[in-house]
C-alpha positions, 0 to 999 in steps of 0.5 A: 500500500503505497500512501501519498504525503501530502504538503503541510499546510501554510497556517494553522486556523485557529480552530485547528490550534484549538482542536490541537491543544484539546488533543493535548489536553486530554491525549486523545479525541475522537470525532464524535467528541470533535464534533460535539465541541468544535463543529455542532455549536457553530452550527455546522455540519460533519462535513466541516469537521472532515474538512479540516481533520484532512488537513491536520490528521492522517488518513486511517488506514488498517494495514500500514507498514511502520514505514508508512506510519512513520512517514504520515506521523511526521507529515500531520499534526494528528494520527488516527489509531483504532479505539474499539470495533471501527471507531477510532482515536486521534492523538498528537505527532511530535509535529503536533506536539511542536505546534502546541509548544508542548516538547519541553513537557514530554519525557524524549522516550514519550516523544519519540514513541508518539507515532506508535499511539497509546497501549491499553490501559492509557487509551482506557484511562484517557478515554474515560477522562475525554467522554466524563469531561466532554460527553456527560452534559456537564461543563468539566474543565480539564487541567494540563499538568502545566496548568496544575504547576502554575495555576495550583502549585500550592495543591501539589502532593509529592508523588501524586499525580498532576494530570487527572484533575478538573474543575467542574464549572457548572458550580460556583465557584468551580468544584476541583476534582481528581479523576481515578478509573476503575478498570474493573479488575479488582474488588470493589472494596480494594478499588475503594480503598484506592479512592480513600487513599486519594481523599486522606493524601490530600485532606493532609494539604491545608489548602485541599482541606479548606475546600474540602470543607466548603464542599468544593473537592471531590476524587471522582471514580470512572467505572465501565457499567451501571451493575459496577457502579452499585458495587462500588456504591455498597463498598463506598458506604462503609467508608468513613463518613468524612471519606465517603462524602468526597467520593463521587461514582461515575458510570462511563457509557462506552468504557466497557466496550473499550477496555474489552474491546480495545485490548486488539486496537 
């Protein structure tokens, strides 16, 4: 199979540098989530959208030798990769992590896999971050690590990790949470006991404790399916109430279909 390289394009519009940092925002996107945020309140049509993914992402093609992979990842900014069945995931090159200014935020053994796209259980965990900020019908505000540092320096936890945090805006002021996922592989209660670690860390910070307090933090927990969720509801009233009350259960349409049948992307 032989895949012509198209001309880079000249400029980028802004709407494809805003598609791009929300690419790096969350690390993956998928079209129905492009759409939903860059095309459809505008008013327009997919075919808006597949005009402009043309341009910044490479064709997808099933069968593409690493040679062909490696020549379109440094061509666009954008490269498609199966998520489940036939739909599929885009996420950034090293030419579209230059284009965000982003390279110095990459470890070089991250930036040099890039083209090869995410293994299993990341692609699981950012999709499950992508559709609870983007596909829930609520306004969920995803924080980079960079914005962490900068904007939220003084909630930094040594050897917690900075990028699974948001700020839910449909409150006022916005609710800051912490987003763990559920793979499903464990008891409900050991998969429990993780969320309280997370909530008892960082009610030892005097500035996570004081919004905590005033109701305004939260550790939300990502599971695959409803049935899930009412075990973890059972195990999350056993907690200690003070614990309990700032853990939140989320069920994620679609999660289960990506962790089982993602395992083959």
């Amino acid at each position: 199979m032989v895949i012509e390289t198209p001309p880079k394009p000249a400029v980028l519009t802004d709407r494809e540098r805003r598609i791009l940092d929300h690419v790096f925002r969350f690390r993956l996107t998928t079209r129905d989530v492009l759409y939903k945020c860059f095309f459809e309140a505008h008013g327009l049509k997919t075919d808006a959208m597949t005009s402009v993914l043309r341009d910044i992402a490479a064709p997808y093609k099933p069968r593409m030798t690493a040679e062909e992979r490696d020549r379109l990842a440094r061509s666009y900014h954008l490269f498609p990769k199966p998520l489940y069945g036939k739909v599929i995931y885009y996420h950034l090159t090293r030419l579209g992590i230059r284009a965000v200014g982003a390279e110095n935020d990459l470890p070089p053994q991250v930036l040099n896999k890039l083209g090869r796209g995410l293994n299993h259980d990341t692609r699981a965990k950012r999709y499950a971050i992508l559709a609870f900020c983007c596909l829930a019908g609520h306004r969920r505000e995803k924080i980079t690590s960079r914005e962490f540092r900068s904007r939220l320096a003084e909630f930094h936890i040594p050897g917690c990790p900075t990028d699974a945090y948001y700020f839910d805006m449909d409150q006022s002021p916005p609710r800051l949470g912490f987003m763990r996922l559920d793979y499903a592989r464990t008891r409900p209660d050991a998969c429990l006991a993780k969320c309280a670690d997370d909530v008892v860390k960082r009610l030892a910070n005097d500035h996570f404790r004081k919004r905590a307090d005033q109701g305004l933090f939260v550790v939300s927990l990502l599971t695959p399916t409803e049935p899930r969720k009412e075990l973890l509801e059972k195990s999350r009233a056993t907690l200690e109430t003070r614990v309990a009350s700032r853990i939140e259960i989320h069920h994620v349409p679609q999660l289960d279909t990506v962790l089982l049948r993602g395992q083959r992307g």
